[in-house]
Residue, then its C-alpha position, 0 to 999 in steps of 0.5 A: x488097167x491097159x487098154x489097146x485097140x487091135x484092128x483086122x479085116x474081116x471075112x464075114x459070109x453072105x448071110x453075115x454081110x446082110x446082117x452088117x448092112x442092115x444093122x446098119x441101116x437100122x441103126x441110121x434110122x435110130x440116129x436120125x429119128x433121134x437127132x430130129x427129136x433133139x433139133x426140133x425141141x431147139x427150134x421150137x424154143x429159137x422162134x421170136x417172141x414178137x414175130x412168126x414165121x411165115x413158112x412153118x414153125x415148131x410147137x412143143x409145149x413149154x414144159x417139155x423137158x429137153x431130150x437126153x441120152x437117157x429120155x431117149x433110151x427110154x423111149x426107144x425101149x417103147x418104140x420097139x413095141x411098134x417097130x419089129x426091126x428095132x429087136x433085131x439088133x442088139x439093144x446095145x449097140x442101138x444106145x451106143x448110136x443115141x450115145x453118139x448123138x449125145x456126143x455131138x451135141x457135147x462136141x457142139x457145146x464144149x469143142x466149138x463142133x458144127x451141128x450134127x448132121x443127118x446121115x443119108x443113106x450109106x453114110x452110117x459106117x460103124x456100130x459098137x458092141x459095148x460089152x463083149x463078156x465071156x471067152x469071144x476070141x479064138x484063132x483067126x474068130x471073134x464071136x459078136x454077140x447076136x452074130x456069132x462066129x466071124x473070121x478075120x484076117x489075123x495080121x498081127x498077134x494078140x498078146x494071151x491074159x487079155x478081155x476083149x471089152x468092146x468091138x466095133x465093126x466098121x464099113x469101108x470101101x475095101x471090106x469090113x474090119x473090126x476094132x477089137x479093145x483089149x484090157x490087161x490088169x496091169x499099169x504101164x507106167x508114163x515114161x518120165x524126162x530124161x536122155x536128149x530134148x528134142x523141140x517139134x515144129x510142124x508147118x506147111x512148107x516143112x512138115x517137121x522142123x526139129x531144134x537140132x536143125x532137121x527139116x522134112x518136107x511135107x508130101x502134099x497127099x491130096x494136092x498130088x491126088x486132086x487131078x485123078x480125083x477130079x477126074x473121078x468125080x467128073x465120071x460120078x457125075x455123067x451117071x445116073x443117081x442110084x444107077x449100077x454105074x453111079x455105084x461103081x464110079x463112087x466106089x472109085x473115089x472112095x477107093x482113093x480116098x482112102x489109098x490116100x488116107x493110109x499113105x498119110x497115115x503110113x508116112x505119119x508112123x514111118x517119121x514118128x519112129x524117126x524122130x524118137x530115134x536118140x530121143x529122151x524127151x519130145x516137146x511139140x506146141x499145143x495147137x488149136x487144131x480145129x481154128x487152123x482147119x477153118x483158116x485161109x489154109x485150112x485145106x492144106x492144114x487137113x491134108x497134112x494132118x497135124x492132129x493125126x501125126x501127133x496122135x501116132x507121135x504119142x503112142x511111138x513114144x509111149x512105145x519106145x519109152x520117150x517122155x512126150x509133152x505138149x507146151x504153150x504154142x504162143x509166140x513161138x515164132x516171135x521170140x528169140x531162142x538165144x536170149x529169149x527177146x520177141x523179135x515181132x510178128x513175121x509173115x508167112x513170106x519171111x522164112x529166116x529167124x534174125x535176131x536184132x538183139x544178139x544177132x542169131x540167124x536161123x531158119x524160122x522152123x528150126x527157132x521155133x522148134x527151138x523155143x519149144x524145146x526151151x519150153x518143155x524143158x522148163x516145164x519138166x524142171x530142166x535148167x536151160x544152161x545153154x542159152x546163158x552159154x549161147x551153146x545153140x548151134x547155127x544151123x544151115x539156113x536151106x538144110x533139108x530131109x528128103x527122107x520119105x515121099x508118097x507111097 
């Protein structure tokens, strides 16, 4: 089975409009209703055994089991006896909403995520029809099930022999867009190692360094965006909450926000493609994205969307029939890639590799791209002759890519 999820603007009527917005509005109400349950049980089970608390506490009998996925669809089912509303959404899409609760308590426990959050008003953004069985897609139409008939912008072709599995329709500042899954029984096979190496590493002063010596510099996406989004935000703020103007100051910033978002997303493509380009094999270093984020730089660390970038990396290689593969991210900073001694930790002040061993010089980027690179190649049974042979390459100490900037 091969899946692809293609994304259109939709053009959905008055009528169809309403019944998006309240759907989602009911489906909000699901996922807060059902969120209290699960945090009222935790912290009915949180309280010292020897103290009481002087502002309120959480009484729930001992033996009351925790709330599951599958306790609170049930329990939904019941619920619509006494909440009408509830039977006006597709019931499915309702236990996608508990299921993205489940999901965030799973995140919690294994991805070390926040707690999940309540969702105020306006902020459900999508619900998903998980099941879209029989002949849903016609030209520039997709039928959803309970809705029926909803045109959409079709940008791109989809290619014939597919099923339509699953759809999500999501809200967004400029207009509301559906994510169509497709399935084709057919098995796209992984590109295997071959052709030319090349080592990935990505930082905040270059965006990408590559073990052949190539440096791009990292646009600042939302530093260079931060004065008119402060100046935005500023308006927000001299307005009355809830007022007309309120709406259309916030609507303002949401619409940078995600002129923002596409640049990023847009320059993330344009330098993937660039990459592959003469490319067999990429290596990048398996990075714990979530602890940069929380760091010192975390800020910097979001705005150049390492997670992001490696995503569109994967599927440009997949599209391009080059092999792509995470290695150890450990030390690669600290070891010399011509004869392989650990040189020490470096300082983020210190931008030049200079081995004391053997006396290799480089830009610290370019050697550490170049570690990953010895790395993948091990990895994928390749012998790295050229370091016995001291075949790496010297490479310029300020050489730089200006290849892309800010759209």
């Amino acid at each position: 089975m091969f899946n692809l999820t293609y994304e259109f603007k939709l053009k959905p009527t008055k009528k169809q409009v309403d019944t998006f917005e309240s759907w989602l509005e009911i489906n909000r109400g699901v996922y807060n209703h059902a969120l209290r349950e699960r945090k009222d049980w935790y912290s009915s089970r949180s309280c010292q055994i020897n103290a009481c608390p002087l502002k309120s506490c959480y009484i729930i009998s001992a033996d009351a089991p925790r709330p599951t996925y599958a306790s609170q669809c049930k329990s939904l089912t019941a619920a619509k006896k006494h909440y009408p509303n509830l039977k006006t959404v597709q019931s499915q899409v309702l236990q996608q909403t508990l299921k993205r609760v489940e999901g965030g308590f799973t995140n919690m426990w294994e991805r070390n995520f926040g707690f999940p959050r309540f969702k105020k008003s306006g902020r459900m953004r999508s619900f998903v029809f998980p099941q879209m069985n029989g002949d849903r897609l016609k030209p520039s139409m997709v039928n959803l099930p309970k809705i029926g008939w909803v045109k959409f912008r079709s940008s791109r072709n989809i290619p014939k022999d597919g099923t339509v599995k699953l759809a999500r329709i999501v809200r967004r500042v400029s207009g509301w867009y559906v994510m169509l899954t497709i399935q084709w029984n057919v098995e796209i096979p992984q590109p295997r190692p071959h052709g030319k190496g090349v080592g990935i590493d990505v930082g905040l002063i270059s965006m990408v360094a590559t073990s052949d010596g190539l440096l791009v510099k990292r646009p600042r996406f939302l530093i260079d965006a931060e004065s008119k989004l402060k100046l935005l935000q500023q308006r927000v703020n001299r307005k009355l909450k809830g007022s007309k103007n309120w709406h259309q100051a916030q609507r303002k910033v949401a619409q940078l926000h995600e002129y923002v978002a596409n640049c990023r997303k847009d320059w993330h493509r344009k330098l993937a493609h660039q990459l592959c380009d003469g490319a067999g094999m990429i290596f990048v270093e398996d990075l714990n994205l979530v602890g940069l984020s929380r760091g010192i730089l975390g800020k910097h660390c979001l705005d150049a969307g390492f997670g992001q970038f490696f995503n569109i990396l994967q599927q440009v290689c997949l599209k391009r029939g080059v092999h792509f593969q995470k290695v150890e991210a450990r030390k690669t900073s600290q070891i010399c890639p011509s004869c392989q001694q650990e040189t020490g930790k470096k300082t983020l002040a210190e931008r030049i590799h200079k081995c004391d061993n053997c006396g290799y010089t480089a830009d610290r980027d370019v050697a550490a791209a170049q570690v990953v690179l010895i790395r993948g190649l091990a990895a994928v049974g390749h012998t790295v002759k050229m370091l016995a042979e001291g075949k790496f390459i010297r490479i310029p100490l300020k050489q730089e890519s200006h290849g892309f900037s800010v759209a």
